[in-house]
C-alpha positions as CSV (number, residue, x, y, z in Angstrom):
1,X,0.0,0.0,0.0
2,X,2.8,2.5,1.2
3,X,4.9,1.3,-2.1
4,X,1.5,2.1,-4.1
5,X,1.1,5.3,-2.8
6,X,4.8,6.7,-3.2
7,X,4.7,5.7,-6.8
8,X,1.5,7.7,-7.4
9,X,2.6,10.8,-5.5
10,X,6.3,9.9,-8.1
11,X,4.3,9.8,-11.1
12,X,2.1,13.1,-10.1
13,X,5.3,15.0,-9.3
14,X,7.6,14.2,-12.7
15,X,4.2,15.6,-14.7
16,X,4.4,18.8,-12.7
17,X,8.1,18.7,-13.1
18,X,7.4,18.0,-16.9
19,X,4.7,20.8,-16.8
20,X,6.7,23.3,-15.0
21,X,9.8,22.6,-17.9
22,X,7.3,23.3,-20.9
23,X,6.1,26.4,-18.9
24,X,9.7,27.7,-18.8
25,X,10.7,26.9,-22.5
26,X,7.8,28.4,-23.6
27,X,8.1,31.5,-21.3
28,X,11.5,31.7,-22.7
29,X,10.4,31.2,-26.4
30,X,8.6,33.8,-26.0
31,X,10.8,36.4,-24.5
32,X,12.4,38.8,-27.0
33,X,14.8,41.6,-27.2
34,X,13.8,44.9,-29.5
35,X,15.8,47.7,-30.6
36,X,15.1,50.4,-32.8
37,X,16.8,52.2,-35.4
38,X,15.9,55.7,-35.9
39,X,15.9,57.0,-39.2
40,X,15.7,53.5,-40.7
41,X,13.3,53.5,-44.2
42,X,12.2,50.2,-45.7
43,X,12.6,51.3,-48.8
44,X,16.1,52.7,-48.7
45,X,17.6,49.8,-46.3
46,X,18.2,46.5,-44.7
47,X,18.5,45.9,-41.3
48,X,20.8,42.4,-40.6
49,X,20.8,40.4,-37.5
50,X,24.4,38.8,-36.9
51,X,24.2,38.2,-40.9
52,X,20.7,37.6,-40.9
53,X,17.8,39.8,-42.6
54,X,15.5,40.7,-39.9
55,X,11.9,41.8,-40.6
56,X,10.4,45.2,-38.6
57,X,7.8,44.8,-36.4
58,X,6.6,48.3,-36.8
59,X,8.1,51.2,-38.7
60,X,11.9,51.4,-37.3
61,X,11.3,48.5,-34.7
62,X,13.1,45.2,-34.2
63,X,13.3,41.9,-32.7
64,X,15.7,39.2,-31.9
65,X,16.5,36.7,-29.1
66,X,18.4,38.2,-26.0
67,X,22.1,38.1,-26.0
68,X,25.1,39.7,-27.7
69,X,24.6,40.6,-31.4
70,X,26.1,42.6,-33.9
71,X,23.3,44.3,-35.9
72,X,24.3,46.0,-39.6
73,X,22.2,48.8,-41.0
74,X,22.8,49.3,-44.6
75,X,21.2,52.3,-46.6
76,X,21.2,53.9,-50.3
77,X,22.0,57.6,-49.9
78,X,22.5,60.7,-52.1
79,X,26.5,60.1,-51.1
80,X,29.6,58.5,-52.5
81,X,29.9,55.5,-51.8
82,X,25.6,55.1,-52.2
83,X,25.5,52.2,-50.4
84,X,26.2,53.3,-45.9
85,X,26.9,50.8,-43.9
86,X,26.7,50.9,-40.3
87,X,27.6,48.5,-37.3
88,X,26.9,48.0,-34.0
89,X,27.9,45.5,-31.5
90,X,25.5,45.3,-28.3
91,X,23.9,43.2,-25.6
92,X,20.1,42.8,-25.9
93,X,18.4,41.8,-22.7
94,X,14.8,40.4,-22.8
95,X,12.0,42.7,-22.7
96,X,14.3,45.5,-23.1
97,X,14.1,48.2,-26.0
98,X,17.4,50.1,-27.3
99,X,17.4,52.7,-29.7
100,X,20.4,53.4,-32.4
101,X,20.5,56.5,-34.2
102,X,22.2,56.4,-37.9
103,X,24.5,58.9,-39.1
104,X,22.7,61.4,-41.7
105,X,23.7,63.5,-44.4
106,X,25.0,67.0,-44.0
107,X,25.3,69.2,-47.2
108,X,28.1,72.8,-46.8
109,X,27.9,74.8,-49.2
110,X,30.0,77.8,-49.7
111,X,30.1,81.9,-51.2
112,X,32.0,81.5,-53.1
113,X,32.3,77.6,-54.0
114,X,35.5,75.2,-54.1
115,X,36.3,76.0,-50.8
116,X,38.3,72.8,-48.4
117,X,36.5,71.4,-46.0
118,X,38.2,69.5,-43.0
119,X,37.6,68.2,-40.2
120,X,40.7,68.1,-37.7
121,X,43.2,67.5,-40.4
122,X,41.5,65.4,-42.5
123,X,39.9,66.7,-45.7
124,X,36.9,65.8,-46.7
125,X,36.0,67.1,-49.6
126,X,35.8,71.0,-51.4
127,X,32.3,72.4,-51.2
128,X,29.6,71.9,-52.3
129,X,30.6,69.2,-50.5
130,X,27.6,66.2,-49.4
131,X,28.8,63.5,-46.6
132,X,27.7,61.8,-43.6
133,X,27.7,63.3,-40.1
134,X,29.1,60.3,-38.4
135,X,28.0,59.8,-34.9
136,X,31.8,60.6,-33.5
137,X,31.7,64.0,-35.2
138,X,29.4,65.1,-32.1
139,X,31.0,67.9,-30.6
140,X,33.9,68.4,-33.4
141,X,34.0,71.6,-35.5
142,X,34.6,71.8,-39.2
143,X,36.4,74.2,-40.8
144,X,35.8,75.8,-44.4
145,X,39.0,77.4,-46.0
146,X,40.1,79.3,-49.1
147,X,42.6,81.1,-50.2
148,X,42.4,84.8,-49.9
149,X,39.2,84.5,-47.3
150,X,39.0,84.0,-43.6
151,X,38.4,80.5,-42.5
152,X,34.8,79.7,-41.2
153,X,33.9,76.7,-38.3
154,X,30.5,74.8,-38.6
155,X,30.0,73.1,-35.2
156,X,28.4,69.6,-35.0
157,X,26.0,69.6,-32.4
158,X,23.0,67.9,-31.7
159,X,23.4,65.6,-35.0
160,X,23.2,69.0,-37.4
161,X,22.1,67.9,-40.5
162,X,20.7,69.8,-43.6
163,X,22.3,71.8,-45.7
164,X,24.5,74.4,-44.5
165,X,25.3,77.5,-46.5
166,X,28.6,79.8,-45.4
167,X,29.5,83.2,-46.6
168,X,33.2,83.4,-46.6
169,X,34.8,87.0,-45.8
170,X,37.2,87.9,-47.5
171,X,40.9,88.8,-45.8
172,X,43.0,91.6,-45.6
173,X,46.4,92.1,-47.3
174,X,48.6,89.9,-45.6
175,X,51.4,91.6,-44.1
176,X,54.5,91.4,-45.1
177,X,58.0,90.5,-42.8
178,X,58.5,93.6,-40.3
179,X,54.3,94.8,-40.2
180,X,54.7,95.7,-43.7
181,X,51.9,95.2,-45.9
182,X,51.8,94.1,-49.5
183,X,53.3,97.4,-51.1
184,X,52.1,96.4,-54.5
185,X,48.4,96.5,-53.0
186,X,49.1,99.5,-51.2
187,X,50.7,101.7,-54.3
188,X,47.2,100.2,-56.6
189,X,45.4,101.5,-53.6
190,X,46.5,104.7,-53.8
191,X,46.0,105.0,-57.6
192,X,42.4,104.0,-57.2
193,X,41.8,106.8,-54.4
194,X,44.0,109.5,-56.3
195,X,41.7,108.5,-59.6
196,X,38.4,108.5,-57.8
197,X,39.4,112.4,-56.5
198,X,40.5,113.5,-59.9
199,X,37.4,111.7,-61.6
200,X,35.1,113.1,-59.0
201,X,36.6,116.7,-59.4
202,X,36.3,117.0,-62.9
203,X,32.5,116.0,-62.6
204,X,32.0,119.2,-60.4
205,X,34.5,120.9,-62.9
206,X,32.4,120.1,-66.3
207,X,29.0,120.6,-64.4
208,X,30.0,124.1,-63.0
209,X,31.6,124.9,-66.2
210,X,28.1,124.0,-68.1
211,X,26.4,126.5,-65.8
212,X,28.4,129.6,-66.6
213,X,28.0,128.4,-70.1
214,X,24.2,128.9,-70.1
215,X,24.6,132.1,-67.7
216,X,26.7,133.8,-70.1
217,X,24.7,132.7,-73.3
218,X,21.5,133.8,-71.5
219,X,23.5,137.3,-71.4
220,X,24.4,137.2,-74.6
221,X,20.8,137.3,-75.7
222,X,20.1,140.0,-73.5
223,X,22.6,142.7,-74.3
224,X,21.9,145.2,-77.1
225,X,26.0,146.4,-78.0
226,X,27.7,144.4,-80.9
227,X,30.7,144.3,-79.1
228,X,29.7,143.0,-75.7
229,X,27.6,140.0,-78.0
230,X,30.8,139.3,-79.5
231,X,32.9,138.7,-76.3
232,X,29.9,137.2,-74.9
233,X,29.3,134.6,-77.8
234,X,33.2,133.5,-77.8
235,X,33.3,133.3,-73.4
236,X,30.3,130.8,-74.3
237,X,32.0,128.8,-76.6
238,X,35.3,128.9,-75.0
239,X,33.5,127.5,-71.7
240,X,31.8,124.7,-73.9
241,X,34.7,123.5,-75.2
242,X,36.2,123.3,-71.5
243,X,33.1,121.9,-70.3
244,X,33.0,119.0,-73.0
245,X,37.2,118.6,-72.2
246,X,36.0,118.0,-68.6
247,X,33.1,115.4,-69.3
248,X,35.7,113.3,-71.6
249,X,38.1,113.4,-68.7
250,X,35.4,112.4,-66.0
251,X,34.2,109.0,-68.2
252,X,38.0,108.3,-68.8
253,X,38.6,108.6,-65.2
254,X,35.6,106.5,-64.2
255,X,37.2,103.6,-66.2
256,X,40.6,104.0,-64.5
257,X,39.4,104.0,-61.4
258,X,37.7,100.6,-61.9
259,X,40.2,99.2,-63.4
260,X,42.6,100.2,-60.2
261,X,40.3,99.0,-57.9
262,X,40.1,95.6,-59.3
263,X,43.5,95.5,-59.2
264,X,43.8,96.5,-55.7
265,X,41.2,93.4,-54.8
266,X,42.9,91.3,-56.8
267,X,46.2,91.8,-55.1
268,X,44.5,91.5,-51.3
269,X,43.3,88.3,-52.6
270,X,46.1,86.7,-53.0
């Protein structure tokens, strides 16, 4: 009877011993890690699972069994190369959600263009210049450079993406050894203002000279004597002449001047 009874109480405990086992495998078949990968577009990538293709759940949602894994986004993007791939190693625990964020693209452009664009010392490109904003860039600073303009810094922060546009000013004429400064700029600078002054003045000169023209030809039809017509008449004409003289030399300045203030920039450019 005893020997009866401890097989049945035997038997009863390996089924709850069997029951409690399926329990637990199927508590742990059903446990999953997820992750999410922000920024992640079916169309435009594939999300891989130590090697293996793994299928959203939702829109930018993932899951796998928990452990260590090494998930691999790859996208197309309006770069070079097209195809971005991206790798992380991680530890997934069950029931828990991590989130990766994927580079994006940054687009610098630059007044004017073909400016370098580096970040540390590396270069990266000349604008306009279209790369990825790789997630160790946080908190770096690029720099834009050309020659003849002051350099200009875009900080990354935040993940700053978009476009980017950068007007570059330009420098002064370098000085030269001893605080000089370029004397070639300097002596084209000097032409330029000494032009301006001596086109500007014989602008005043031909319009004053214009206006006693007409005030002595408005005389002249006044007056009644011969003689006083006569010296009248040739003033006028004499002050024409020196009036049109005038005129000639202001348009002839006006080009000289531009001329020596492009060759003033020029030089400070360089």
């Amino acid at each position: 009877m005893k020997l009866g009874t401890l097989d049945t109480l035997g038997a009863i405990l390996a089924v709850l011993w069997v029951q409690l086992g399926d329990v637990a495998v199927g508590a742990s078949q059903e446990s999953w890690a997820y992750f999410r990968v922000e920024g992640w577009k079916p169309a435009a990538g594939l999300v891989l699972v130590d090697s293996t293709s793994a299928e959203p759940v939702s829109t930018g949602l993932f899951r796998c069994a928990p452990g260590r894994h090494r998930i691999t986004v790859m996208r197309n993007l309006p770069v070079w190369p097209p195809v971005h791939r991206c790798t992380f190693d991680t530890l997934l625990a069950a029931d828990d959600t991590l989130t990766f964020r994927l580079p994006e693209v940054i687009t610098i452009r630059s007044t004017p263009a073909d400016a370098e664009v580096r970040l540390g010392d590396e270069l990266l490109g000349k604008t306009p210049l279209r790369t990825i904003a790789e997630p160790w860039w946080e908190g770096k600073t690029l720099r834009v450079r050309k020659a003849g303009f002051e350099e200009a810094t875009v900080p990354i922060s935040n993940y700053r993406v978009g476009i980017v546009d950068i007007a570059l000013v330009p420098q002064n004429p370098l000085p030269l050894p001893g605080g000089r400064r370029n004397p070639s700029a300097g002596r084209w600078q000097q032409r330029t203002l000494v032009s301006a002054v001596l086109t500007l003045s014989a602008g005043i000169l031909a319009v004053e000279l214009r206006n006693e023209a007409n005030r002595t030809y408005a005389e002249y039809e006044r007056t009644g004597s011969l003689q006083r017509m006569r010296q009248l008449y040739d003033r006028t004409v004499k002050l024409d002449r020196y009036s049109a003289a005038c005129y000639a030399a202001f348009e002839v300045g006006f080009v000289v001047s531009f001329y020596c203030f492009l060759r003033w920039q020029a030089l400070n450019q360089r």
